[in-house]
C-alpha positions in Angstrom: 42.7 21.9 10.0 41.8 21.3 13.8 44.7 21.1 16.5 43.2 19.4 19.3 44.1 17.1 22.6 43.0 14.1 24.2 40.6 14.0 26.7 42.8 12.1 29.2 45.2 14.8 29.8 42.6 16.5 31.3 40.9 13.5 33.6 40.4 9.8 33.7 36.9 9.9 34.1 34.6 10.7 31.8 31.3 11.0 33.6 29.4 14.7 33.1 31.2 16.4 35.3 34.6 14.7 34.0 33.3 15.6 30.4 32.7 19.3 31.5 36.2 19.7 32.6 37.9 17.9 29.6 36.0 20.0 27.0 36.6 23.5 29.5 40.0 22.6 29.8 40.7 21.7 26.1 39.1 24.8 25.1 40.9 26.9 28.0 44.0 26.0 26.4 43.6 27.3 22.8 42.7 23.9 21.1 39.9 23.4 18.3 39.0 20.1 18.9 38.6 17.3 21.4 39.5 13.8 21.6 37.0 11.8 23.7 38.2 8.4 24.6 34.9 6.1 24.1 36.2 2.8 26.4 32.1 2.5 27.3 30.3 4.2 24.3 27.4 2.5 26.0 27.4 4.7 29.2 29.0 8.0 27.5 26.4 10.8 28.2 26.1 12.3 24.9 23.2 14.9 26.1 25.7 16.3 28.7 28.8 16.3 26.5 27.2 17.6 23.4 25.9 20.8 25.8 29.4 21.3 26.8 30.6 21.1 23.2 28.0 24.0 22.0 28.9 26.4 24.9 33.0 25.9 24.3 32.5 25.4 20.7 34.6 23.0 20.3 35.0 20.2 17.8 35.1 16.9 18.6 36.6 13.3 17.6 36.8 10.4 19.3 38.9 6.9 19.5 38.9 3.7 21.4 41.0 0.5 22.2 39.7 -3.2 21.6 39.6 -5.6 24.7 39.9 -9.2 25.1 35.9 -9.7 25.1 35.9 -7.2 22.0 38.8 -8.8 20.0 37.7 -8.7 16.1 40.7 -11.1 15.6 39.2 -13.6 17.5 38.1 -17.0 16.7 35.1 -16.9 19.0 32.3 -15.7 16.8 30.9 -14.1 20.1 33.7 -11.9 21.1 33.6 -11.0 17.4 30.3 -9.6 17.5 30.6 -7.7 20.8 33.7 -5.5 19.2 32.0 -5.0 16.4 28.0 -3.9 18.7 30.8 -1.8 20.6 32.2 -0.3 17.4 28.7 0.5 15.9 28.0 2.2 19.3 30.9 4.6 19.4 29.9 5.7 15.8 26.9 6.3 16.7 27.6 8.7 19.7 30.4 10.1 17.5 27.8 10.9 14.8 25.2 12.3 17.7 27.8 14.5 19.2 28.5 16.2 15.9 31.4 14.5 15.2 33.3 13.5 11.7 36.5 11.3 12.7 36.6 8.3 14.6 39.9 6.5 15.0 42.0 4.4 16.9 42.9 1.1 18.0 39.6 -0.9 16.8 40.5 -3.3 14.6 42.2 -5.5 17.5 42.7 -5.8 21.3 44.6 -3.2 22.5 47.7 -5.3 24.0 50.1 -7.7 23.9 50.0 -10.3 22.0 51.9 -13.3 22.1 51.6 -14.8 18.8 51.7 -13.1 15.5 48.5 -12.1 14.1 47.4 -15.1 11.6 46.0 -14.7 8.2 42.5 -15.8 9.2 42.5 -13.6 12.1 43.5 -10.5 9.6 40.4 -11.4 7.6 38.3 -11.6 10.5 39.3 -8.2 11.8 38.9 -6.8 7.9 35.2 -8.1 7.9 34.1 -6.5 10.8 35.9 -3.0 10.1 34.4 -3.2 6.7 30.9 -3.5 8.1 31.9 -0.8 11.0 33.1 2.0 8.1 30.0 0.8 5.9 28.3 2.0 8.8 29.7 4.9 9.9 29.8 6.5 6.3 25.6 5.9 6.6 26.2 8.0 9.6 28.9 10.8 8.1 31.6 9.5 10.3 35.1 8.6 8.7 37.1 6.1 10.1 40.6 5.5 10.5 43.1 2.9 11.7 45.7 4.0 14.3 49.2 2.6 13.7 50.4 1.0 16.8 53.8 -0.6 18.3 54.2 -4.3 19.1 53.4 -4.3 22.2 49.8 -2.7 21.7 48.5 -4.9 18.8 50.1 -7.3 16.1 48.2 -6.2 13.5 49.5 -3.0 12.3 52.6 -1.1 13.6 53.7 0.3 10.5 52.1 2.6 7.7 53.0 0.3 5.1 51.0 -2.1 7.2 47.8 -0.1 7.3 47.9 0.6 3.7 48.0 -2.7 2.6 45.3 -3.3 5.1 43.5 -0.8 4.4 43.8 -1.6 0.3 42.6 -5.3 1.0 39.0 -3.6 3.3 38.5 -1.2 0.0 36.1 1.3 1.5 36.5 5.1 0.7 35.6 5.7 4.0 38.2 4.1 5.7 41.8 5.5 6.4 45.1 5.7 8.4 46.1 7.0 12.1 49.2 7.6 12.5 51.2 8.6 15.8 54.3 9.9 16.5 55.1 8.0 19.8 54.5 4.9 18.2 56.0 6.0 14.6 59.4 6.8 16.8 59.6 2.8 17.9 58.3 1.2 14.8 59.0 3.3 11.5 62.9 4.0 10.2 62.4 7.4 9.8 59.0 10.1 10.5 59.1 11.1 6.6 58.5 8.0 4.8 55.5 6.8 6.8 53.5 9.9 6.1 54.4 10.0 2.2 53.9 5.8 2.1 50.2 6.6 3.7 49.4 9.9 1.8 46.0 10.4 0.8 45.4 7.5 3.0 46.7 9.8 6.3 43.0 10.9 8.0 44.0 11.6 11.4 47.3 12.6 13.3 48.4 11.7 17.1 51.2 14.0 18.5 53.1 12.4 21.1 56.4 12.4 22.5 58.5 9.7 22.6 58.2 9.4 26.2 54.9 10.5 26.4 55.5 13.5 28.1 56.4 17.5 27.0 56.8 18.0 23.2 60.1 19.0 22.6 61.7 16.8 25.0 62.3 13.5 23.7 63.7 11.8 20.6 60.9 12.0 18.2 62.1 14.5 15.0 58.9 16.5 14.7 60.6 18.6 12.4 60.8 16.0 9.5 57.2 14.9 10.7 55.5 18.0 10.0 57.8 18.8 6.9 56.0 15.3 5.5 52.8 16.6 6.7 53.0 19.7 4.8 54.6 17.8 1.8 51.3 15.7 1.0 48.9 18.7 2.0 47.5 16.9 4.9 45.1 19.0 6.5 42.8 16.4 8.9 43.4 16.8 12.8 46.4 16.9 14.7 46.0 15.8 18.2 48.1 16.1 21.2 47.7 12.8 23.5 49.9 12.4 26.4 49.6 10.1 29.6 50.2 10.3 33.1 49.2 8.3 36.0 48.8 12.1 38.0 45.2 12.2 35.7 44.7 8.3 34.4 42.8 5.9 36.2 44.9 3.2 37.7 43.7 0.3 35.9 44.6 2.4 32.1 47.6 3.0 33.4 48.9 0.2 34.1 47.6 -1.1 30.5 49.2 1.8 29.5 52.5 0.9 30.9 52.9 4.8 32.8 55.7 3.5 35.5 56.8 7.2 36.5 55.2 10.6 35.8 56.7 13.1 33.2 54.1 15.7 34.5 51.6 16.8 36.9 50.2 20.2 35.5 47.6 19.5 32.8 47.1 23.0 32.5 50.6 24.0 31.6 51.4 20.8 29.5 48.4 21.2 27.4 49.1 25.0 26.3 52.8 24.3 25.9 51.5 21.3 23.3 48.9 23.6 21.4 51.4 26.5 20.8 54.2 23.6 19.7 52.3 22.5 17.3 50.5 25.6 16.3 54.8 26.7 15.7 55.5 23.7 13.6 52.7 24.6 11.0 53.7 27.9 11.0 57.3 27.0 10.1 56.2 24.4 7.4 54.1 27.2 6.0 57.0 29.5 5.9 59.0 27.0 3.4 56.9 28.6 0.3 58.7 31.8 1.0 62.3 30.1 0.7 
């Protein structure tokens, strides 16, 4: 199992330099793994980042959000295609940089819709996602579908959701993502989720439900882990956390980060690794009860 955090609470840019620091800092703070946020797979210097990676030896992952232009709901065949060449793409820098797990909000735009998502638009987005896993298993990458809240997409904001989804795209290489911030708007409770997506569950987002220190919100991480260690999981576990101190402007107003719940990357980011690191370690203990 890999503990790791999200690029972006290390920087907002992800140019070399912006990829050094994120990796440095990631592995500076005790993580295994890094979650690189591919918005531009097209510019993403892989030579630079995979150097980086070596010399930290860190792991690596990496997610992205759909667009307007990149829609695979859409009914224009055109923006279709451009989410799905911008899919293909982030596979394929995932696969070059080493990496095994690509995730996220890809099967949609990443926003707010205001209309429900319609059958036809479902199907769409399945046809694309089925060609995008088809490839990434040719390229040793497993994909997975991150469970969302309404106002990010309105396609999948539960885990019942995504496995019905998921069941209808029928590919072995294709699974769930599920998040804690979003699980504590959307989901009744953080137990069922995990068990309804079981052998489904790929990839794990730990966030607060304000987005900010773990431990310090609403979110009941003890029934989440509990769950966790209940159906075995053992795929990453990722801290993500936003703040407008580190995000560029324009994400963070997508976002929606109106006031700052930290400013010290450095401190936020170890306090997150040992929090989670302490939740396994009491799940683990329950086998001695």
């Amino acid at each position: 199992m890999n503990i790791g955090c999200h690029g972006l609470v290390w920087t907002g840019t992800f140019d070399a330099a912006g990829i050094e620091r994120a990796v440095r800092k990631t592995a500076e703070a005790g993580f295994d793994l890094i979650e690189f946020p591919l918005m531009d797979p097209f510019a993403f210097d892989v030579g630079a980042a995979r150097r980086v990676l070596d010399e930290h030896g860190l792991a690596v992952s990496a997610s992205l959000g759909l667009s307007d232009a990149t829609d695979v709901t859409s009914d224009d065949p055109a923006v279709v295609a451009a989410g799905e060449a911008l899919l293909m793409r982030a596979v394929d820098v995932l696969a070059d940089l080493g990496g095994t797990h690509f995730c996220g909000v890809i099967y949609s735009a990443m926003k707010k819709y205001m209309l429900p998502v319609s059958e036809v638009g479902v199907a769409r987005s399945q046809r694309s996602i089925a060609r995008v896993v088809d490839h990434a298993a040719s390229r040793g990458v497993q994909v997975s579908l991150e469970v969302v809240n309404r106002y990010e997409t309105n396609v999948l904001n539960t885990a019942r959701q995504a496995v019905e989804y998921v069941g209808q795209v029928d590919r072995p290489g294709l699974g769930i993502h599920l998040d804690t911030y979003h699980m504590n708007i959307e989901e009744s409770d953080m137990t069922a989720p995990v068990l309804d997506a079981a052998e489904l569950l790929r990839y794990v987002h730990i966030g607060e439900s304000h987005r900010g220190y773990l431990g310090t919100g609403t979110v009941d991480f003890d029934a989440f882990f509990k769950a966790l260690g209940r159906i075995g999981y053992d795929g990453p576990i990722v801290f993500e956390s936003f703040s407008s101190a580190v995000v560029a402007d324009d994400l963070s107003r997508m976002l929606g980060i109106w006031r700052n719940l930290w400013t010290d990357s450095d401190e936020l980011g170890a306090h997150a690794n040992r929090f989670i690191r302490d939740k396994l370690v009491a799940v683990e203990s329950i086998a001695l009860h």
